[in-house]
C-alpha positions in Angstrom: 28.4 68.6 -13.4 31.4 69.0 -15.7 34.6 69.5 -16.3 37.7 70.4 -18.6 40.2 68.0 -19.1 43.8 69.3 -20.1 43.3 69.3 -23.2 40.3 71.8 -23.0 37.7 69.5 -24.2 34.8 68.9 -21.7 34.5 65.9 -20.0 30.9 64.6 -19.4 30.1 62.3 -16.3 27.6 59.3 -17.7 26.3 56.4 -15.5 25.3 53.4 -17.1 22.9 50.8 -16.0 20.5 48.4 -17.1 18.9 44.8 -16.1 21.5 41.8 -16.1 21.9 39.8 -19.2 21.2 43.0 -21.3 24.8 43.6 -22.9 25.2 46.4 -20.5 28.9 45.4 -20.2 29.3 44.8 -23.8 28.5 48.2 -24.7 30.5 49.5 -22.0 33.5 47.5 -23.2 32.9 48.7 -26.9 32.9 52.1 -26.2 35.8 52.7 -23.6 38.1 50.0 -24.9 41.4 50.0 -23.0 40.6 53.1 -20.9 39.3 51.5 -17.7 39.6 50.6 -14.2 38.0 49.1 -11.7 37.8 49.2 -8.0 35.2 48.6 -5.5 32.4 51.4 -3.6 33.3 53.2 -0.7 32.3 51.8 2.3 31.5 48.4 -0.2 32.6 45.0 -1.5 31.1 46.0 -4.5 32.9 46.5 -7.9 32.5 48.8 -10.2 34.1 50.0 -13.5 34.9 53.1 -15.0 36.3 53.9 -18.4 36.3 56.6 -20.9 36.1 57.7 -24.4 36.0 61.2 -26.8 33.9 61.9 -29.1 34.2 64.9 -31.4 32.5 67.6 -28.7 32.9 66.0 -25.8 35.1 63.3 -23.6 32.7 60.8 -21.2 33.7 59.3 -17.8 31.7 56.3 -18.5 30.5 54.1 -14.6 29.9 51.2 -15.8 26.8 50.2 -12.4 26.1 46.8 -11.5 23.5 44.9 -13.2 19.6 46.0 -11.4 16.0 45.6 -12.4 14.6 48.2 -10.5 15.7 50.9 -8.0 13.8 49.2 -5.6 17.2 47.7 -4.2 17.2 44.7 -2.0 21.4 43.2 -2.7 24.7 44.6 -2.0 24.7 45.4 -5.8 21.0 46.9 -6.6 21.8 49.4 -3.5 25.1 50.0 -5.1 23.6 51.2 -8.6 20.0 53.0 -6.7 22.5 54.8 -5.0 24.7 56.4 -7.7 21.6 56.7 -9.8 19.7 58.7 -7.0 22.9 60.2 -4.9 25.4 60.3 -7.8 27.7 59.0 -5.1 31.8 59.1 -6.2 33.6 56.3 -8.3 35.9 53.9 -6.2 39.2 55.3 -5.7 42.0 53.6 -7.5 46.4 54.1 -7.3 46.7 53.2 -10.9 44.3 55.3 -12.5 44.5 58.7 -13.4 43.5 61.7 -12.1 40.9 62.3 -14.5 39.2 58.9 -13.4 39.5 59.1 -9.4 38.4 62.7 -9.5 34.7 62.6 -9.5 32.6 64.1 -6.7 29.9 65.7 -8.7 26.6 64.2 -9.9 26.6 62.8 -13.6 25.4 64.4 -17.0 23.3 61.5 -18.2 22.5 58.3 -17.3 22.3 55.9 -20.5 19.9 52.7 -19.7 20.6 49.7 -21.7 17.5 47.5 -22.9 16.9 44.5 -24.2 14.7 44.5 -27.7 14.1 41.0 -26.9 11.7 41.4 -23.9 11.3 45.6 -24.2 8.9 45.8 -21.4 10.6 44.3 -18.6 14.0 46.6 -18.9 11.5 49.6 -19.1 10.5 49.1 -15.3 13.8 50.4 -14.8 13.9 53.0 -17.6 10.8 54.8 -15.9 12.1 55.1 -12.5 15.5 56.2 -14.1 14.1 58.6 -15.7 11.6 59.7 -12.7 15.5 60.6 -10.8 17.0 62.4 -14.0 14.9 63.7 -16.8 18.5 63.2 -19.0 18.2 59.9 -19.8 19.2 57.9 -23.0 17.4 54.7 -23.6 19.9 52.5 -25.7 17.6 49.2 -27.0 20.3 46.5 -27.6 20.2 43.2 -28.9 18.5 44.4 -32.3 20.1 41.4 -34.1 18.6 38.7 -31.8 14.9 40.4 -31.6 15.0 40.2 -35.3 15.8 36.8 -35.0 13.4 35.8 -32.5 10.8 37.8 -34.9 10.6 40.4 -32.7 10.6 44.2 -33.9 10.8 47.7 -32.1 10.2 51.2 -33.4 12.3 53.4 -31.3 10.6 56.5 -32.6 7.3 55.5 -31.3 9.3 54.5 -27.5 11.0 57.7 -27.7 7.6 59.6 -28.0 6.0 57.4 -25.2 8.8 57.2 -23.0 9.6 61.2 -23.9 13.8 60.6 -23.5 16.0 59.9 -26.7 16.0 56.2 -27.7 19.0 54.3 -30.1 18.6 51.1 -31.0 21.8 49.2 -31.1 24.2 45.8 -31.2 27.0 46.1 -29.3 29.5 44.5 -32.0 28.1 47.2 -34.6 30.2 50.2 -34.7 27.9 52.0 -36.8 24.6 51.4 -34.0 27.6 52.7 -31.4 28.0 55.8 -33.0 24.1 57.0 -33.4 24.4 56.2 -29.7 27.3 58.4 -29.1 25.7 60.9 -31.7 22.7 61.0 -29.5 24.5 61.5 -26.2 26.8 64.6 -27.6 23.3 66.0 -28.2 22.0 64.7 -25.0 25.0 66.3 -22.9 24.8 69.4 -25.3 21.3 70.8 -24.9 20.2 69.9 -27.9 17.7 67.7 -27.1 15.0 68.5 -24.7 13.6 65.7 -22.4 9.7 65.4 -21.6 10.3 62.2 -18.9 7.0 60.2 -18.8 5.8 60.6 -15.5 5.5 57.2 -13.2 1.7 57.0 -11.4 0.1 55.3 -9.3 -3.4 54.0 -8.1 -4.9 56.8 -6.4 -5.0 56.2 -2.8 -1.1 56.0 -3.2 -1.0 59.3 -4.7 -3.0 61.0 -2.6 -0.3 59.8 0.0 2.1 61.1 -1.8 1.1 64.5 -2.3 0.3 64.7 2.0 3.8 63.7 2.6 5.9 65.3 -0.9 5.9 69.3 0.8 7.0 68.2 4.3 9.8 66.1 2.3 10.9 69.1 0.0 11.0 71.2 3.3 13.0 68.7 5.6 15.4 67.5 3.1 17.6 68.7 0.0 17.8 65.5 -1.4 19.0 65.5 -5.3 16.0 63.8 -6.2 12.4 64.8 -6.6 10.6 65.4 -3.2 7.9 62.9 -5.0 10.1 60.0 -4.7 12.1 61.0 -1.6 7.7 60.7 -0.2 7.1 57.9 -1.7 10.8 56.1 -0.3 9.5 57.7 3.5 5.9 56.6 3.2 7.4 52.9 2.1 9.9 52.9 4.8 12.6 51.4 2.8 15.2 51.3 5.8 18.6 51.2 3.1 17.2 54.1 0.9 15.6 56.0 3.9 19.2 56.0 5.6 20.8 57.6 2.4 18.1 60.4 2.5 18.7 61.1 5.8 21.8 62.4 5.1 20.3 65.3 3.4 18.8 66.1 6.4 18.0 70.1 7.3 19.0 70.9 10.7 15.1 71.7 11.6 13.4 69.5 14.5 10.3 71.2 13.6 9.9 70.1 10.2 10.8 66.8 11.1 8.1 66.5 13.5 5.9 68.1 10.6 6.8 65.4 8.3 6.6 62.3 10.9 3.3 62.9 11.4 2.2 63.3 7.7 4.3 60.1 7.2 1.8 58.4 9.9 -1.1 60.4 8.2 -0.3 59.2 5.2 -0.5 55.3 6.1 -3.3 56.0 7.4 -4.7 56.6 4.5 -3.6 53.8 3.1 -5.0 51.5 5.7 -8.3 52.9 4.9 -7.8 51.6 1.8 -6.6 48.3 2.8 -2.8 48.8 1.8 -0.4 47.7 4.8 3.1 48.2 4.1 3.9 45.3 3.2 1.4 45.3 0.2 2.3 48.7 -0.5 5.7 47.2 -1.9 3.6 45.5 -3.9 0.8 47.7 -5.5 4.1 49.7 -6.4 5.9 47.1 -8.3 2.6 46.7 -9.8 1.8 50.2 -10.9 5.4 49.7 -12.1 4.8 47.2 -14.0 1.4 48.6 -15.6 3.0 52.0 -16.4 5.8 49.8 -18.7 3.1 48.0 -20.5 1.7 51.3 -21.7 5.2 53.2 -22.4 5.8 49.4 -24.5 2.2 49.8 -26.7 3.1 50.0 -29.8 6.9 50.3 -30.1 6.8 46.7 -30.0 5.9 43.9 -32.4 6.3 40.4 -31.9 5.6 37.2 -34.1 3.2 34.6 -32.2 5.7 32.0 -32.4 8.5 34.2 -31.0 8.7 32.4 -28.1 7.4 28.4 -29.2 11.5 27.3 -29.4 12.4 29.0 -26.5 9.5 27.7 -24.3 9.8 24.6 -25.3 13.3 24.0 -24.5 12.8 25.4 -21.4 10.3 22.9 -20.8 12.5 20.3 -21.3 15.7 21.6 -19.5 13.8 22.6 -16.1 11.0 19.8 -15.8 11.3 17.5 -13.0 12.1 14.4 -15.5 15.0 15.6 -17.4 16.4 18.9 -15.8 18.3 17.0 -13.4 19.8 14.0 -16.2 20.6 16.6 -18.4 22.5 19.3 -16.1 24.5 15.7 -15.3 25.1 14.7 -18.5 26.3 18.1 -19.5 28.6 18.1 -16.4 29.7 14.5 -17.3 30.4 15.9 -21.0 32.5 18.8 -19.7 34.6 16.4 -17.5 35.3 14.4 -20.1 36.7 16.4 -22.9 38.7 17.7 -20.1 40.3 15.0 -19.2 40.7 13.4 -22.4 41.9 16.6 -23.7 44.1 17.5 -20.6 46.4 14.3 -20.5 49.0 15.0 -23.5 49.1 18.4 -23.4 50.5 18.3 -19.5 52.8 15.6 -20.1 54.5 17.6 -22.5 54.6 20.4 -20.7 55.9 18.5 -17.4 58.3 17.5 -19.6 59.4 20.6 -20.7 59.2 22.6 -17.2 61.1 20.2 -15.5 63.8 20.6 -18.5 64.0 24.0 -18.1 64.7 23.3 -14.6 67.7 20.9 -15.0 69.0 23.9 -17.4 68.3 26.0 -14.4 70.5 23.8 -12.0 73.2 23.7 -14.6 73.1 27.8 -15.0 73.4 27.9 -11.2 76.6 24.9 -11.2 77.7 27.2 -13.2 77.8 30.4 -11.5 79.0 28.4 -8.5 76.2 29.3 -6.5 75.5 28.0 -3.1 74.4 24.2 -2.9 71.5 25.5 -0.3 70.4 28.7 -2.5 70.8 26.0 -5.5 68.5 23.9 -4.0 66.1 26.2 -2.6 65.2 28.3 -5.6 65.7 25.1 -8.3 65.0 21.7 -6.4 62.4 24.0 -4.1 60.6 27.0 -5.5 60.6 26.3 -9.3 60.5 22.2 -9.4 56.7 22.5 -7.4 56.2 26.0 -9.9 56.7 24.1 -12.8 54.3 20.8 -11.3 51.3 23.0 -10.2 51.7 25.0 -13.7 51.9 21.5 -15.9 49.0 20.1 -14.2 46.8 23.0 -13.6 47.0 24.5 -17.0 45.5 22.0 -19.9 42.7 21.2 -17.5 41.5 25.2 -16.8 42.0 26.1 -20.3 39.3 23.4 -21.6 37.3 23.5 -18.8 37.2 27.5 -18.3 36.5 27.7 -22.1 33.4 24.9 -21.7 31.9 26.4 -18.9 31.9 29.8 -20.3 30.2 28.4 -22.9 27.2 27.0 -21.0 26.8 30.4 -19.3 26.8 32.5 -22.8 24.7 30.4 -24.0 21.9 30.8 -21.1 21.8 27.7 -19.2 23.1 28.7 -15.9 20.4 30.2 -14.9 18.2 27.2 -16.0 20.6 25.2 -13.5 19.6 28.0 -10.8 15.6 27.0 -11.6 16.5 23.3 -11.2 18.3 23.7 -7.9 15.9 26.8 -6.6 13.5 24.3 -5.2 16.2 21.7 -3.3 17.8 24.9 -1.7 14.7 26.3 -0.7 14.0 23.1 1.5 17.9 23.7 2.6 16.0 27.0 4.0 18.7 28.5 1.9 18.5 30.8 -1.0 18.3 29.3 -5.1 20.8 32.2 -6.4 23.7 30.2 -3.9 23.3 27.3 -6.9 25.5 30.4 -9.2 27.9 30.8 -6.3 28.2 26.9 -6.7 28.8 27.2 -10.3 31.5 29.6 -10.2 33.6 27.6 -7.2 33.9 25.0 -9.4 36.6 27.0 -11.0 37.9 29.0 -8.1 36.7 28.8 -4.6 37.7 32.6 -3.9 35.8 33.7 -7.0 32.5 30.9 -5.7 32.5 33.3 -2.5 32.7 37.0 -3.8 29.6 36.2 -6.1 27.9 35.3 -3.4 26.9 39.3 -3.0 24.1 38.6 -5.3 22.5 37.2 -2.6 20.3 39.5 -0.8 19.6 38.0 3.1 22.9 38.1 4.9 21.9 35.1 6.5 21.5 33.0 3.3 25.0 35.3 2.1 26.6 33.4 4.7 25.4 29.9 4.2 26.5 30.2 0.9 30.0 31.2 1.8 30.7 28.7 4.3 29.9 26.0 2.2 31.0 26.6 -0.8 34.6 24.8 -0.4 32.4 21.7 -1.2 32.7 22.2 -4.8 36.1 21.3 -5.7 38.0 24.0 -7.3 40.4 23.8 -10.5 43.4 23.8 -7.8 41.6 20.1 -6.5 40.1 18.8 -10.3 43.9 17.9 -10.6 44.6 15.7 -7.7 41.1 14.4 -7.6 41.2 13.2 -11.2 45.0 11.3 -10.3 43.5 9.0 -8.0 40.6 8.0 -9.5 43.2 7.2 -12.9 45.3 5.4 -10.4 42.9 3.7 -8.0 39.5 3.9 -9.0 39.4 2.9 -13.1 41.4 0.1 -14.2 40.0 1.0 -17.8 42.5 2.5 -20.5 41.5 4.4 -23.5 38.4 6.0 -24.1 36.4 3.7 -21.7 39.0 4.7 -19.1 38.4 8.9 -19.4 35.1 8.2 -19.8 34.6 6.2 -16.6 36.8 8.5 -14.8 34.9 11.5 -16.0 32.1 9.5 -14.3 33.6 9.1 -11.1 35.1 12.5 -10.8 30.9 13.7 -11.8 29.8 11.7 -8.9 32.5 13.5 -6.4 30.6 16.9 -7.5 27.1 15.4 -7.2 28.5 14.4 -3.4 29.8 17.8 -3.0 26.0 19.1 -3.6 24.6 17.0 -1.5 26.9 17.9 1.4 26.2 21.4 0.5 22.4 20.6 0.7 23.2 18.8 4.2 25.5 21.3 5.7 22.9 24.5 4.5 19.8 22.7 5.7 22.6 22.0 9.7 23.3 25.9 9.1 20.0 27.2 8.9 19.0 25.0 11.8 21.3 26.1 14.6 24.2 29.1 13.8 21.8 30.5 10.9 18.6 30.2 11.8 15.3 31.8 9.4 13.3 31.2 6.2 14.5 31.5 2.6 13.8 34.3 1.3 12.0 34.8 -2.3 13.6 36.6 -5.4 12.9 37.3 -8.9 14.8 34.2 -11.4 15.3 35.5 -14.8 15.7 32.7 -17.3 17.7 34.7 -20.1 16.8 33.8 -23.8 18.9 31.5 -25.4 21.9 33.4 -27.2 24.0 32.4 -29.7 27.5 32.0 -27.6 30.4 34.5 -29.1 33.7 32.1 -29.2 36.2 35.0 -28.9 34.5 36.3 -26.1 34.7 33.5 -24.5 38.2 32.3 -25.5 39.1 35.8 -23.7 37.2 35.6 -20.4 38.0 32.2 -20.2 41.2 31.9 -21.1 42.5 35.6 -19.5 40.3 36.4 -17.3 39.8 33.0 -15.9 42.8 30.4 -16.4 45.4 33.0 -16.0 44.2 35.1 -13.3 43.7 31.5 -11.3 47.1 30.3 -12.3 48.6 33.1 -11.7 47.1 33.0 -8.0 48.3 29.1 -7.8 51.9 30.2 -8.9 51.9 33.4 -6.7 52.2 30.8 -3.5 53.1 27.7 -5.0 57.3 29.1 -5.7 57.2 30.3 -2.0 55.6 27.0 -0.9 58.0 25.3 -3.0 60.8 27.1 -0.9 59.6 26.5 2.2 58.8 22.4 1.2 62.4 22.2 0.5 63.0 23.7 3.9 61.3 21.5 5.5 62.8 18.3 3.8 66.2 19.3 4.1 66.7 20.6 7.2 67.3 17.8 10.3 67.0 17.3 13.7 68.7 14.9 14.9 68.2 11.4 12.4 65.2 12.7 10.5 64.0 15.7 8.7 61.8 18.2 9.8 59.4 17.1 7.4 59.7 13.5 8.9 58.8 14.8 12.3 55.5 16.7 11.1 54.4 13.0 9.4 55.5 10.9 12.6 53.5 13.4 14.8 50.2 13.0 12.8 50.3 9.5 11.6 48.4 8.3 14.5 45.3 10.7 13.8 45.7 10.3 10.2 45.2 6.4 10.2 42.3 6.7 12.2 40.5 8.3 9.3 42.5 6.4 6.3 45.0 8.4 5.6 48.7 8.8 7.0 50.8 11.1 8.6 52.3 12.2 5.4 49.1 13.1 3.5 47.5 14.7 6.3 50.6 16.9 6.6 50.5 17.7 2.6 46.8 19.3 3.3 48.3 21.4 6.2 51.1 22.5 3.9 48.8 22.5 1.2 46.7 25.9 2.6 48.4 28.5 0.1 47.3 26.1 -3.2 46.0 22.8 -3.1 47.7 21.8 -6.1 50.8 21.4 -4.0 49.5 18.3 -2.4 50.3 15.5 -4.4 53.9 17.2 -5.5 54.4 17.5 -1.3 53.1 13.5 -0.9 55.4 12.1 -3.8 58.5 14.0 -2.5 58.1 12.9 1.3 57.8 8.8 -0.1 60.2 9.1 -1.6 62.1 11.2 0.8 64.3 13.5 -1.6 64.9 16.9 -0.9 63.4 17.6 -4.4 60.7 17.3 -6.4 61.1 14.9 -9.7 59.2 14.4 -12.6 57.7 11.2 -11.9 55.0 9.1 -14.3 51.6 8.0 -13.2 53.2 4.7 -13.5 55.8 5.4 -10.7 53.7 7.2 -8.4 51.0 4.2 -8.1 53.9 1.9 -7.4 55.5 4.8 -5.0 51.8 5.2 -3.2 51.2 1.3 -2.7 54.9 0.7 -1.8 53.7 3.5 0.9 50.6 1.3 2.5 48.1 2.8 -0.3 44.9 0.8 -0.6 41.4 1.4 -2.4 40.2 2.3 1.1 43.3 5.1 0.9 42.5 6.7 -2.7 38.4 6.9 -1.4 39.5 8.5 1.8 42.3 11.0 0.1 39.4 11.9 -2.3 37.1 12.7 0.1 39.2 14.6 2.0 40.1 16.8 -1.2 36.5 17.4 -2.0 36.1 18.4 2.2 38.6 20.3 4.0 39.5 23.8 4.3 39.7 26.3 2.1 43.0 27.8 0.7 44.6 30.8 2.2 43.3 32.8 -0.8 39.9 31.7 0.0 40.0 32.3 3.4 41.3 35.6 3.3 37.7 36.2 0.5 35.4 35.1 3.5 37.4 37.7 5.8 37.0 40.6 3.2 33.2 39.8 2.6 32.5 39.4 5.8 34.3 41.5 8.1 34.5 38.6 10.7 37.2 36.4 12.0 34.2 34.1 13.4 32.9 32.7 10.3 36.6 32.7 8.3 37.2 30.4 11.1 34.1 28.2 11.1 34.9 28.5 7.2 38.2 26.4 7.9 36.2 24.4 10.7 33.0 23.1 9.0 34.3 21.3 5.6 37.4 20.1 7.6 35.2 18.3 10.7 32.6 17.2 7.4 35.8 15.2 6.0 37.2 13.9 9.3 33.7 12.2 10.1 33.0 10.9 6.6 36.8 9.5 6.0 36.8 8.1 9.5 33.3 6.2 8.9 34.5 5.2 5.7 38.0 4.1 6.6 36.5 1.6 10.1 34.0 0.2 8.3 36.3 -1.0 5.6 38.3 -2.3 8.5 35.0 -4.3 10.1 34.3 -5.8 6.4 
């Protein structure tokens, strides 16, 4: 199971799993520091890390496994963690790391479970079947600080001696709780310590079909887990897990037919007792659930009042009266501070970039370079790099920062509860409300969390719809108009009203996404929603440089630097296009011409229609590609808000115009980055195409009923 490094000292292969929301990733983070990677499973879309760190007997390979509550796996992600746990499959291979990292085809030492202190009992369902598939397992009971807070208390010695594993109690930001658990796991690794796994059991007529099926099991397979569970998974007929056992298949048609017919003996017996398979599933989550309670008595204490703050928020941010108000009011707020807060920090930086950029075209005067390779790489590539960067900055760094902030704090999931019920009429699934959340920053980020879905066909709903929540690349362009067309209002009353208007374009966007997953579900997708287990985390105190650092790195700069990846190329191409001629008009002019016809018909022109086709890589090229072909300059120029609503209404703009253009930002295709997500995920050029088909036909319709019966009134 182990191995030498270089060096000489031993390196030790640990797994590490727990529940979500248990600072499983904290402690991961703490420990291994710089030394990770990431990459996804074999075979997969699912990503995993893997990082590493000494101590002073041995080195770890630490896998950091996606968030699970049980081994009973049902998502892309639970099978992903059963699997390691029961097959200790190999980490994803990766270029950039080393060889010490990408080499790991043998089974793991330990596994280490994080807990949380703060409900002990539920994270021990997963402890106990953990432990059932490796006896060396580490319990590590995090979140000390809050359960003292919450007036909850636990006395690892008393869990260690029910649970019979090593247990450490630990915060994640405490060094000196880190290093017992380190302490504990050189010991673990070492031999020192001797595990006596409590043993999982079950009612009785489930056990007795256990022990009919468990010898043909050890005799058919060599499975590296115990023949008991390998029973239980064949008895259960989990299809996923049943598929991974198979592959430990002796070549022996005897013993197979031997076990096939105690499998069929066995649910027999179960009939008998009244136990179909389907509520076999469920007198096991059960027995579960009972065997937890009893490794929990006693190592926990809690204060009656524990939970009277907790409850009673919930009560107010889920109930049917204000859970809908006050997840609009928060929106609303968020908007808000963003705009407010957005405006001067862009204009100065607009004013900078596009400085820079004259300096630019005076470095390449003087060089004497080409006027063409002049203009391409200055008037072209940088002048829309340096537009999409000044507006799409300020904006993502106070609304990354905010949003992050609702989710450390807990409230996401109380949005999930709130929208659970409106999706489940959709015939859709509740979790695709997180999916929602996280497209509002980035569309291509909106549709890989969509694995946390379990039913493919509910995974797919969710994908294909969620381009109706405008992403940070669209916040931008939607904000402009309403500023320009929509509020008339200056000051505070004028970012307040247009935070208003741009929270009624996302509570549009929901409904469409409501409508279009309810059309889905009826004809391409058809089936019911399926059920799953909603955790509402407790509240958490929200760590600000945690969040300044997911927010601001992993978020704004990895979405940025996404946006500026295509938008200099774009920016080339743009130029291009408005400076090359046939005959008396630019090439650019003959793209508008050919569409203007189409494009009035649904209240736009020929112009904007062709900024959203050349808008594909980034859609914060848009309005930069709209102002340049009014005002038909081979560049792009810094131009005020003032300008551009004289430019746009010199240009035929009305009212009717700015609702249309806003609709048809909120509703068209996804970018190429986006599209290119829905091929990866789903392995199919059929739904990255109705992915580009569905929100585009949704904005044609709406803009074109919108734009004739302003004509008829």
């Amino acid at each position: 199971m182990s191995k030498k490094r270089n060096s000489g000292t031993i390196m030790k292969k640990v797994a590490l799993a727990g529940n979500p929301n248990v600072g499983k990733s904290t402690v991961f983070n703490a420990l291994t520091g710089l030394h990770q990677h990431t990459g996804n499973w074999t075979g997969k879309t699912v990503e995993t890390a893997v990082g590493t760190f000494s101590t002073k007997r041995f080195s770890y390979s630490f896998t950091d496994l996606p968030g699970t509550y049980s081994l009973l796996a049902h998502s892309a992600e639970e099978e992903a963690a059963r699997n390691f746990i029961c097959f200790g499959q190999p980490e994803p291979a990766n270029d950039n790391s080393s060889d010490e990292l990408t080499e790991h085809n043998s089974p793991y030492d330990a596994v280490v479970v994080v807990c949380d202190a703060t409900c002990l009992e539920r994270s021990l369902n997963l402890v106990l079947q953990v432990m059932e598939i490796c006896p060396k397992t580490l319990v590590c009971v995090n979140l000390l600080d809050e359960a003292k807070r919450r007036g909850i208390s636990v006395n690892t010695k008393i869990l260690e001696e029910n649970l019979g594993v090593p247990v450490v109690g630990t915060n994640a930001h405490d060094k000196k709780t880190l290093k017992r658990l380190t302490d504990r796991l050189d010991d673990l690794c070492g031999g020192k310590i001797v595990t006596k796994p409590r043993k999982l059991r079950y009612i009785r007529p489930i056990e007795d079909a256990i022990s009919i099926v468990q010898p043909f099991a050890e005799k058919c397979f060599s499975c590296p887990i115990p023949p008991r569970r390998t029973a239980l998974a064949l008895i259960d007929g989990d299809k996923t897990f049943v598929s991974e056992i198979e592959k430990f298949r002796k070549a022996d048609s005897s013993s197979v037919e031997e076990l096939n017919g105690a499998i069929k003996r066995a649910r027999s017996l179960l009939a008998e007792n009244d136990i179909t398979l389907d509520i076999l599933k469920d007198r096991i989550v059960s027995c579960i659930l009972l065997n937890a309670e009893e490794a929990c008595d006693g190592a926990e204490i809690k204060l009656p009042q524990t939970v009277v703050h907790q409850s009673k928020a919930d009560k107010i941010l889920t109930s049917k009266a204000l859970g809908f108000p006050i997840m609009f009011a928060l929106l609303l707020g968020i908007f808000w501070i963003t705009i407010v807060g957005a405006n001067y920090p862009s204009e100065l930086l607009s004013k900078g970039l596009f400085w820079l950029g004259d300096r630019f075209g005076d470095f390449m005067t003087y060089i004497n370079a080409p006027a063409w390779l002049s203009g391409l790489l200055v008037d072209g590539a940088y002048r829309v790099l340096a537009w999409v960067v000044s507006v799409m900055l300020p904006p993502m760094a106070i609304f990354f920062p905010l949003f992050t902030l609702l989710e450390d704090l807990g409230y996401l999931p109380r949005i999930a509860y709130n929208l659970d019920k409106p999706f489940c009429k959709c015939k859709a699934c509740g979790k695709q409300c997180l999916s929602m959340c996280m497209g509002l920053g980035c569309n291509a980020a909106g549709i890989v969390g969509c694995r946390i879905i379990d039913s493919k066909r509910e995974r797919l709903i969710a994908m294909l719809t969620n381009v109706f929540m405008p992403c940070n690349g669209r916040f931008p362009m939607i904000i402009t108009i309403i500023s320009l067309y929509l509020v008339c209002a200056t000051g505070v009353l004028g970012s307040f009203l247009s935070a208003l208007a741009l929270t009624a374009v996302i509570v549009l966007g929901i409904l469409v996404t409501f409508a279009v997953s309810r059309l889905l579900s009826a004809t391409l997708l058809k089936g019911e929603p399926s059920s799953f287990t909603l955790e509402l985390p407790p509240f958490r105190r929200p760590q600000i440089g945690r969040i300044l650092v997911r927010s601001l790195i992993d978020r704004t700069v990895f979405v940025l630097g996404r946006a500026a990846a295509v938008a200099a190329p774009a920016g080339a191409i743009i130029w291009l296009l408005a400076n090359i001629s046939v005959g008396d008009a630019t090439l650019l002019s003959h793209i508008t011409n050919f569409f203007d016809p189409f494009a009035q018909f649904i209240g736009l022109d020929g112009v904007i229609f062709t900024a959203f086709l050349l808008g594909l890589p980034a859609n914060e090229i848009v309005i930069p590609l709209i102002s340049m072909a009014y005002m038909q300059m081979g560049s792009l120029s810094e131009i005020a808000p003032a300008q551009m609503f004289e430019l746009f209404n010199a240009n035929g703009w009305t009212p009717v115009t700015a609702v249309c253009v806003i609709v048809f930002t909120l509703m068209h295709f996804p970018c190429s980055t986006s599209l290119l997500t829905i091929k990866k995920e789903t392995g199919s050029w059929k739904w990255t195409a109705l992915a580009f088909v569905i929100p585009t036909l949704c904005g044609i319709i709406l803009c074109a009923v919108i734009a004739n019966i302003a004509r008829l009134f």
